[in-house]
C-alpha positions in Angstrom: 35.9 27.4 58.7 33.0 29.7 60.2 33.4 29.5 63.8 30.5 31.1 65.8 30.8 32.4 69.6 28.0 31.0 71.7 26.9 31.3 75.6 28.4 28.7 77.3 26.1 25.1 78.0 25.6 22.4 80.9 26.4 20.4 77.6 29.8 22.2 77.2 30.9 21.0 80.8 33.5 18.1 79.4 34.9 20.0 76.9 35.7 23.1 79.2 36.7 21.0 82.0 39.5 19.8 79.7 40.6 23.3 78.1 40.8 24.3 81.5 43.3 22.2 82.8 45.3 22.3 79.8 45.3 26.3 79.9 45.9 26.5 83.8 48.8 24.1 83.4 50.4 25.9 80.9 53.1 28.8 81.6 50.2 31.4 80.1 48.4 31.5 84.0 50.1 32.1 86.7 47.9 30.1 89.3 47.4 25.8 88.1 43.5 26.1 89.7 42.0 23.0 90.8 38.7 21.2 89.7 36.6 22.7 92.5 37.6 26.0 91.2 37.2 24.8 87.5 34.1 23.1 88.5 32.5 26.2 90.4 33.4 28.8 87.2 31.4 26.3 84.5 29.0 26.5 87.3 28.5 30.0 87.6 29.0 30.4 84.0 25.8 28.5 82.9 23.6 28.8 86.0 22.9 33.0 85.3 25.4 34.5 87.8 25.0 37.8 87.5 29.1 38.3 87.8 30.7 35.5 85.6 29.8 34.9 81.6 31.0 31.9 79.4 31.3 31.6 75.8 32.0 28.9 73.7 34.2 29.3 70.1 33.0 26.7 67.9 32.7 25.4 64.2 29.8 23.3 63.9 30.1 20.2 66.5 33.7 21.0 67.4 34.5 23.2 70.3 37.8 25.2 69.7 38.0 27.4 72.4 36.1 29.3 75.8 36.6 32.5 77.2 34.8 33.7 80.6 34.1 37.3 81.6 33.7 39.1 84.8 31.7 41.9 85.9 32.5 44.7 87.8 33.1 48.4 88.8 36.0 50.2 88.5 36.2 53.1 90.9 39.7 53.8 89.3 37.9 54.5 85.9 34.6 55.9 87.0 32.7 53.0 84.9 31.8 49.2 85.0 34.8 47.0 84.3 34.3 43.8 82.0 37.8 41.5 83.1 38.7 38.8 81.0 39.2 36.4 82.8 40.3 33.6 80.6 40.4 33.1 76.8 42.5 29.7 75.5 42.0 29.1 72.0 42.9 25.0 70.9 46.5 24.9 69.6 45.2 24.0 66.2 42.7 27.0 66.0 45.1 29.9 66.7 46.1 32.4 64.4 42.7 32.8 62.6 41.5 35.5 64.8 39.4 33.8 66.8 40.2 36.0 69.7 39.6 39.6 67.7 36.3 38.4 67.1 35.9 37.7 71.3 36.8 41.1 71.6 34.8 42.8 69.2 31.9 40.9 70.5 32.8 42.0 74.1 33.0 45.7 73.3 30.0 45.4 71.2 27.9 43.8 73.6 29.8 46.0 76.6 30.5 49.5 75.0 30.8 51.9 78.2 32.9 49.8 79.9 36.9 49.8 80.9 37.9 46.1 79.5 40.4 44.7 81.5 42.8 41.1 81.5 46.0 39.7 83.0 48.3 38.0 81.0 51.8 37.0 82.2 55.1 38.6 80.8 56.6 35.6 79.0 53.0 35.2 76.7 54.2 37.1 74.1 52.5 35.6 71.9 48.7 36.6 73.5 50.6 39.8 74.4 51.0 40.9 70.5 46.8 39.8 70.2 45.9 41.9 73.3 48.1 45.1 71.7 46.6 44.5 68.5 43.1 44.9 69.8 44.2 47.7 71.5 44.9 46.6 74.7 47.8 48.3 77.2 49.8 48.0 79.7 48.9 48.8 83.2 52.2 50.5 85.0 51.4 48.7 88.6 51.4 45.5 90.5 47.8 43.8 91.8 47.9 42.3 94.8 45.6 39.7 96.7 44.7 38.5 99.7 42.4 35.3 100.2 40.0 34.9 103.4 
């Protein structure tokens, strides 16, 4: 298989849509979403915004994953910050380094920046990914507040 990482397309919508509710259901997010979120982030992903990207993992007609970034500064590190904000990979595409490739496409494409994600404590699994591309651990709590 030769997947290639696209932009994400109006086309994609469906697809996404799906992944998404699989991957906010799933004990990998912390938060379950809701379509008018999910709706809202495909949204902004293909309509230009100049604070969320979407990309597409795919092997010819057959989508097998999405990731989204977001942009912003990072007074903490002097520099902007690139989060990622969600990668899920299809069940029967993991393990075939799918994600690497995300993240050597993101530092390529970002290469001043301080990359940053979430993942929870019990994903071990996209825990040993993350450390492998040289992600690490943050020693602090983030907090939130919604208005």
């Amino acid at each position: 298989m030769k997947s290639k990482i696209r932009n994400m397309q109006v086309q994609d919508r469906p697809q996404i849509l799906e992944m998404m509710r699989v991957f906010y259901a799933s004990e990998a997010v912390f938060t379950n979403g809701s379509e008018e979120i999910f709706e809202a982030d495909i949204q902004n992903c293909v309509n230009d915004s100049p604070y969320l990207e979407g990309y597409v993992f795919e092997d010819g007609d057959v989508i097998q994953g999405y990731a989204m970034l977001a942009k912003s500064f990072s007074t903490e590190f002097g520099k902007p910050c690139i989060w990622i904000e969600d990668i899920y990979v299809k069940e029967e595409y993991r393990n075939q380094g799918l994600a690497s490739r995300f993240f050597q496409l993101v530092e390529e494409k970002y290469p001043h920046c301080i990359l940053r994600l979430e993942v929870e404590p019990e994903n071990t699994r996209a825990i040993h990914v993350y450390q492998k591309n040289g992600y690490d651990v943050l020693p602090y709590m983030e907090m939130k507040k919604e208005v």
